[in-house]
N, C-alpha and C positions, 0 to 999 in steps of 0.2 A: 425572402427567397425560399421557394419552395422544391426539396428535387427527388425525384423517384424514375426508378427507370430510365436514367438515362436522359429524361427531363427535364428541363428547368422551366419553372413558371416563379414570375414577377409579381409578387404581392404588393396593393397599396391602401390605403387605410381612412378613410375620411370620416371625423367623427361629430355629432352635437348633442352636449350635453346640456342638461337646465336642472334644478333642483328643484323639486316640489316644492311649492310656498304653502301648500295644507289648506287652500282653496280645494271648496268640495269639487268643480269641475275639472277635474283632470286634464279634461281637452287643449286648458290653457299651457297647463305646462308642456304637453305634446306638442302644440304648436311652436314653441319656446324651442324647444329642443328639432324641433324640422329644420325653423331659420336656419338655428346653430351649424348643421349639420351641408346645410345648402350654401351658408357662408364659407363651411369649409372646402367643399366639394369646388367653389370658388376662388379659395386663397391659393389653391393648388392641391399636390399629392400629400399623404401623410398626414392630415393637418387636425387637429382637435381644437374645436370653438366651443368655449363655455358662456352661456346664455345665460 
């Protein structure tokens, strides 16, 4: 929770994370980490998925 001015604003958090496997393509792991993050965006608010 955020407040200024008399303001309040409602923070909420969805996170995915993956760990580099040191595979020269990168792109895999980004992908890794999208799911993660779209799985959370799905499990609800707040939510951090490790891929």
């Amino acid at each position: 929770m955020l407040a200024a001015a008399d303001t309040l604003l409602n923070v909420t958090v969805s996170v995915g994370v993956t760990l580099h496997d040191g595979h020269p393509d990168y792109q895999r792991s980004m992908q890794r980490a999208d799911q993660a993050l779209y799985q959370a965006k799905r499990s609800g608010r707040d939510r951090v998925v490790v891929c």
